[in-house]
Backbone as a chain_set.jsonl record, in Angstrom:
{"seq": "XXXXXXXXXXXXXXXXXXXXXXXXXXXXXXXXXXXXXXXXXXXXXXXXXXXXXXXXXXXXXXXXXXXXXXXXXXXXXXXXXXXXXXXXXXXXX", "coords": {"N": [[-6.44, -19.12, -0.125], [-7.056, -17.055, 2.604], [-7.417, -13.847, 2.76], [-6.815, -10.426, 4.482], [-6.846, -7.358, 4.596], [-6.116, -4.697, 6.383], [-6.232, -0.943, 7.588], [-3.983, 0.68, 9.817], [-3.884, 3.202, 11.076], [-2.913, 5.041, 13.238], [-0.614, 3.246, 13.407], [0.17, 4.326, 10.742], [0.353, 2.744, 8.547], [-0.635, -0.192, 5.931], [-2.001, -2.726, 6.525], [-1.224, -6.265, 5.419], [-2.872, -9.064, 6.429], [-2.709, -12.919, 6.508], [-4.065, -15.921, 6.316], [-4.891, -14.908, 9.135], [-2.513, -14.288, 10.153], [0.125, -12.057, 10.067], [0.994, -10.587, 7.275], [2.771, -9.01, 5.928], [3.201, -5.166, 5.225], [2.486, -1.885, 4.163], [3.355, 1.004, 4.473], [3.413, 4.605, 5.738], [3.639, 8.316, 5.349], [1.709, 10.717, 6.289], [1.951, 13.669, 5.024], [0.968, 17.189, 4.154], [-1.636, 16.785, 3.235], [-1.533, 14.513, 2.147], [-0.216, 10.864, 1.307], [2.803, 9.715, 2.103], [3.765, 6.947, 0.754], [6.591, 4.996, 1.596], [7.505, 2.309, 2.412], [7.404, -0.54, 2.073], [6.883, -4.171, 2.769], [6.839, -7.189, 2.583], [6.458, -10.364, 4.146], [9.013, -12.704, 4.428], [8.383, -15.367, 3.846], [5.546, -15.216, 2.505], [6.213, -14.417, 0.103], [6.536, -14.048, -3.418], [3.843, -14.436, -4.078], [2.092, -12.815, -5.147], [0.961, -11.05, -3.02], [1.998, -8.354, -2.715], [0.999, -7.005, -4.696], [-1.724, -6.902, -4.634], [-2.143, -5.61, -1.637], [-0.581, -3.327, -2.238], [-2.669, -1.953, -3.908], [-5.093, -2.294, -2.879], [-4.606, -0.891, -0.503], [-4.022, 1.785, -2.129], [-6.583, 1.991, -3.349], [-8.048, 2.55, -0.766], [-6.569, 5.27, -0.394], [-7.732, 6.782, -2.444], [-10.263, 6.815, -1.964], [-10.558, 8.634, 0.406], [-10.062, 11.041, -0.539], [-7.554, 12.126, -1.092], [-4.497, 12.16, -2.041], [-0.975, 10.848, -3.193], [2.615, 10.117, -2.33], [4.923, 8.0, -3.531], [7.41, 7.291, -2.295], [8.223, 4.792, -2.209], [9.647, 2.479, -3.537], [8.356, -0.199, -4.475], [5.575, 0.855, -4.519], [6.048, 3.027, -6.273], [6.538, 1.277, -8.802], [4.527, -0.348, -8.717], [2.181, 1.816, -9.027], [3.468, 2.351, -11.895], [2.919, 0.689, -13.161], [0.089, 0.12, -13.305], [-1.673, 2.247, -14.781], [-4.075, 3.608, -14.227], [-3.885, 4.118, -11.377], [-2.356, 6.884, -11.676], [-3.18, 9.009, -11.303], [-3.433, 9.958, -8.806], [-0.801, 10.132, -7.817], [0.777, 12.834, -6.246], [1.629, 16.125, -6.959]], "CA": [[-5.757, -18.433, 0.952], [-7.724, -15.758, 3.079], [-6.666, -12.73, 3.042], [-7.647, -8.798, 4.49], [-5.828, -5.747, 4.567], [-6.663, -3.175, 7.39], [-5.703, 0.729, 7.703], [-3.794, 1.168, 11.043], [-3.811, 4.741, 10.919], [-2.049, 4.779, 14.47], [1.148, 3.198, 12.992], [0.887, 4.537, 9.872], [0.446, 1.943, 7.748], [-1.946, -0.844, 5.925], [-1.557, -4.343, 6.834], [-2.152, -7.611, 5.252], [-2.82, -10.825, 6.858], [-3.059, -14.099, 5.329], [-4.693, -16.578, 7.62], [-4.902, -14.727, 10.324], [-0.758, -14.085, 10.214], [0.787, -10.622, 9.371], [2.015, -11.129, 6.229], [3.182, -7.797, 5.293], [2.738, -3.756, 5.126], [2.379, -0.719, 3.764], [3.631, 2.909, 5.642], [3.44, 5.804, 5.105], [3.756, 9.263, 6.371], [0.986, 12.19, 6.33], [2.772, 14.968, 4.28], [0.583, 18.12, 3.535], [-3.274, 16.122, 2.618], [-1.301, 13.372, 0.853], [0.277, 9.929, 2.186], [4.001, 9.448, 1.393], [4.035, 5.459, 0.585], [7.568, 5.131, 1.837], [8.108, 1.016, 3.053], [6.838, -1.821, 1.72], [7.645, -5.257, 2.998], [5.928, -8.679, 2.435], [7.324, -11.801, 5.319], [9.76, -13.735, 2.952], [7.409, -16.611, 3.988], [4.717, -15.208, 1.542], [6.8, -13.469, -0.9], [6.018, -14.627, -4.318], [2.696, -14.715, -4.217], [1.45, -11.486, -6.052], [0.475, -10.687, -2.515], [2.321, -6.858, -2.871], [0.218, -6.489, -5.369], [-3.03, -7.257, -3.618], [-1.721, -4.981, -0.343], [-0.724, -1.869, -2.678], [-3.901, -1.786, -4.456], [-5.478, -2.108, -1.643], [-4.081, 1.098, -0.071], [-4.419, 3.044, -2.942], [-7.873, 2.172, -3.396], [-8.559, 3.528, 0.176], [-6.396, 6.531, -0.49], [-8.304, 7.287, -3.535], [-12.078, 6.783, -1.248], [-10.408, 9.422, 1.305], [-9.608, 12.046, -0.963], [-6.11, 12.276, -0.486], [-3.482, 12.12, -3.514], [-0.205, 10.202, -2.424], [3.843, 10.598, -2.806], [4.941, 6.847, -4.365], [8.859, 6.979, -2.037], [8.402, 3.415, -2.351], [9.851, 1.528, -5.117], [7.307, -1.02, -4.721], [4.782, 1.523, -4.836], [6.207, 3.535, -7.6], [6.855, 0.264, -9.856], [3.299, -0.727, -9.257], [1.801, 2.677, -10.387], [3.89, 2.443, -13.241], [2.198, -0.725, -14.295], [-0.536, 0.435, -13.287], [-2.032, 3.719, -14.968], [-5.018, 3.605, -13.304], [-3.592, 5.0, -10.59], [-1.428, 7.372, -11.544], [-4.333, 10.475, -11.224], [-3.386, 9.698, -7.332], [0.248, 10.896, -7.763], [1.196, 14.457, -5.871], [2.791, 16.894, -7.826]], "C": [[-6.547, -17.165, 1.297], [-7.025, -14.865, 3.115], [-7.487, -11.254, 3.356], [-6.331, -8.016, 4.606], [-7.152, -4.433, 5.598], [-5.423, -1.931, 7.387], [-5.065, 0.993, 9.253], [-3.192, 2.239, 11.052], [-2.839, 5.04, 11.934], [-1.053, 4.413, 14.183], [1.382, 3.77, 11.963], [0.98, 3.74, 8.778], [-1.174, 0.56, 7.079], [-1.6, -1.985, 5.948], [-2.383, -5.404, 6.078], [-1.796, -8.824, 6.015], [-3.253, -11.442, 6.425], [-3.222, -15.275, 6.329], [-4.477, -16.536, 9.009], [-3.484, -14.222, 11.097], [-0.438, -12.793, 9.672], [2.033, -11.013, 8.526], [2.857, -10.061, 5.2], [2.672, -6.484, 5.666], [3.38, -2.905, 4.326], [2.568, 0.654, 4.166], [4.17, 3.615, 5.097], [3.398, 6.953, 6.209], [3.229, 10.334, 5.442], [2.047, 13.192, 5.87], [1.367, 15.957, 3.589], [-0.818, 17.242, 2.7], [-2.582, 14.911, 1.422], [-0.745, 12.233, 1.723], [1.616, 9.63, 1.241], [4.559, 7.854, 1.536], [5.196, 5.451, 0.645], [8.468, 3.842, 2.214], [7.217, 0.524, 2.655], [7.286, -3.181, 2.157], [6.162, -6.433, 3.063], [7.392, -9.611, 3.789], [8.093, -12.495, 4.021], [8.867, -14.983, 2.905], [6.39, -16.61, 2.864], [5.029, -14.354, 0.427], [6.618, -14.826, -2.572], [4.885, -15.111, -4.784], [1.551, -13.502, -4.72], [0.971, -10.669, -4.688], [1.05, -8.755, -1.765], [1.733, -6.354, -3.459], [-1.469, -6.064, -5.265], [-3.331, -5.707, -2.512], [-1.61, -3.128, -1.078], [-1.845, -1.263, -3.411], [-4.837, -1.144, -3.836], [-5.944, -0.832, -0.933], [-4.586, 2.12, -0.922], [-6.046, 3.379, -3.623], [-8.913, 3.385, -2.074], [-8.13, 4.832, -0.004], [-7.34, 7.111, -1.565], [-9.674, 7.458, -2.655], [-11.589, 7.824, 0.135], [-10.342, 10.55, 0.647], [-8.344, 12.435, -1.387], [-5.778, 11.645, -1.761], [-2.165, 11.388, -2.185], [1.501, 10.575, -3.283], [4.257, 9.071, -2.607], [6.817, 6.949, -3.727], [9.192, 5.488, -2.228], [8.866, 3.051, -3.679], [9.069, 0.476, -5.558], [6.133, -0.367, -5.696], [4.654, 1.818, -6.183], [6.291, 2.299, -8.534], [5.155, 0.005, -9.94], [2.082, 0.336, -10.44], [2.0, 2.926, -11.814], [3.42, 1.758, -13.846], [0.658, -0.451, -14.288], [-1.461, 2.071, -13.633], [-3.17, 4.64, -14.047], [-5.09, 4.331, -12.556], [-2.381, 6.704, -10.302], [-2.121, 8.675, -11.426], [-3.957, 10.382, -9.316], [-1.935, 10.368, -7.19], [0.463, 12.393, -7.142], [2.074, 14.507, -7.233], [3.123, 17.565, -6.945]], "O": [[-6.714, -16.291, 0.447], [-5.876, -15.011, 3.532], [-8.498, -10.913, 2.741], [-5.126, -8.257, 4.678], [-8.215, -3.82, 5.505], [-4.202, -2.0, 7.242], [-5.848, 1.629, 9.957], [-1.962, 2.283, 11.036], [-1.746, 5.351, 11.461], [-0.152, 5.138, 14.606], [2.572, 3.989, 11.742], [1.81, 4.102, 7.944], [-2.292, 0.462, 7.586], [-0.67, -2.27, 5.195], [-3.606, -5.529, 6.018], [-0.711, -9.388, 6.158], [-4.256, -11.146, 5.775], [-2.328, -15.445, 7.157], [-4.116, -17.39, 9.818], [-3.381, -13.872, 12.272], [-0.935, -12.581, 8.566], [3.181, -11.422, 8.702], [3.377, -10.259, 4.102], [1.704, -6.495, 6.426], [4.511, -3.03, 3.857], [1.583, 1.386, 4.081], [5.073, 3.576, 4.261], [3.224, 6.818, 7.42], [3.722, 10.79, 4.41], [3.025, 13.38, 6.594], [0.779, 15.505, 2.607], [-0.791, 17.191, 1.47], [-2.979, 14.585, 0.303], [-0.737, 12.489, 2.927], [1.59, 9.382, 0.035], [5.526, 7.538, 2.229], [5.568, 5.989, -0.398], [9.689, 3.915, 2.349], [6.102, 1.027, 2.795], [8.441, -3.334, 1.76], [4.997, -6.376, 3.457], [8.583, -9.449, 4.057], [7.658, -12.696, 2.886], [8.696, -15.546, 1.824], [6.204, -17.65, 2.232], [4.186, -13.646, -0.124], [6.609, -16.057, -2.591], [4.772, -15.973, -5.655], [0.331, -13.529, -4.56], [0.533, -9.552, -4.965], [0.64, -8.174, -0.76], [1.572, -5.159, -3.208], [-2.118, -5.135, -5.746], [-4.314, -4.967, -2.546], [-2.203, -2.116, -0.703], [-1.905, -0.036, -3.493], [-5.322, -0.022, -3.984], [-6.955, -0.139, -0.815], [-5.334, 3.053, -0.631], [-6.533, 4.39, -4.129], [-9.753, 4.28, -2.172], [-8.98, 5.71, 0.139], [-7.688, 8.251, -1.258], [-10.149, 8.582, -2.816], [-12.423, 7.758, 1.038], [-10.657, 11.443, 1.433], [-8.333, 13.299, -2.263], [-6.465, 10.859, -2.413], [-2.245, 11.36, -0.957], [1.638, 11.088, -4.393], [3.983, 8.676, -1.474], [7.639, 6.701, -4.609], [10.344, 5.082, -2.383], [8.363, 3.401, -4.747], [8.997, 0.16, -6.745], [5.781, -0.647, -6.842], [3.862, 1.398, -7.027], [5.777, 2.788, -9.54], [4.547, 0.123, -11.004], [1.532, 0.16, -11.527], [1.254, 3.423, -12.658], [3.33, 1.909, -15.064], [0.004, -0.805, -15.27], [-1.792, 2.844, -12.734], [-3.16, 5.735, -13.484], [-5.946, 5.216, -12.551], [-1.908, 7.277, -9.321], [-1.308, 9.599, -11.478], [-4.696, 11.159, -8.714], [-1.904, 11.255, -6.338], [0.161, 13.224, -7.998], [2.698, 13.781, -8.007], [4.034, 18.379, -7.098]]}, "num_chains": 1, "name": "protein.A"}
C-alpha cells in the first residue's frame, strides 16, 4: 500500500494519503515557536492499519527538522510519545 504524508501548512495540518485517497490528518495550531498537535483522525476505511502511527511520526519527524518543539493536545499524539521516548525531547514545557 503506497503511502505519503505532506505538510499543508495553509490548513494547518499533515496529511496522509494512501493510494492517492486522503486517508487521514494531523492539525495543529502555531502557539509561541511550537505546534499544538490538537486532532488526529484516520478515515474509518483505513483505521487499523498502524497507519496513525506512520502519519504521527511523520509530523514529528518534520517538526523536529524545523526546529520547533510541539504541545501533544492530542491523545493520539500524546499516547504515541508516550510509547515512544524518542520523541519526547520535542515536548514544550
Amino acid at each position: 500500500m503506497a503511502h505519503t504524508i505532506s505538510h499543508d501548512e495553509a490548513q494547518g495540518r499533515y496529511v496522509l494519503t494512501v493510494e492517492g485517497e486522503e486517508a487521514g490528518f494531523a492539525a495543529y495550531t502555531p502557539v509561541e515557536g511550537a505546534l499544538d498537535f490538537n486532532h488526529t483522525v484516520i478515515d474509518p476505511r483505513f483505521q487499523g492499519q498502524g497507519l496513525s502511527k506512520i502519519l504521527i511520526s511523520a509530523a514529528l519527524d518534520d517538526v523536529r527538522l524545523s526546529g520547533r518543539q510541539v504541545y501533544a493536545s492530542c491523545s493520539a499524539v500524546a499516547g504515541f510519545v508516550d510509547k515512544n521516548p524518542e520523541y519526547k525531547d520535542l515536548l514544550a514545557e
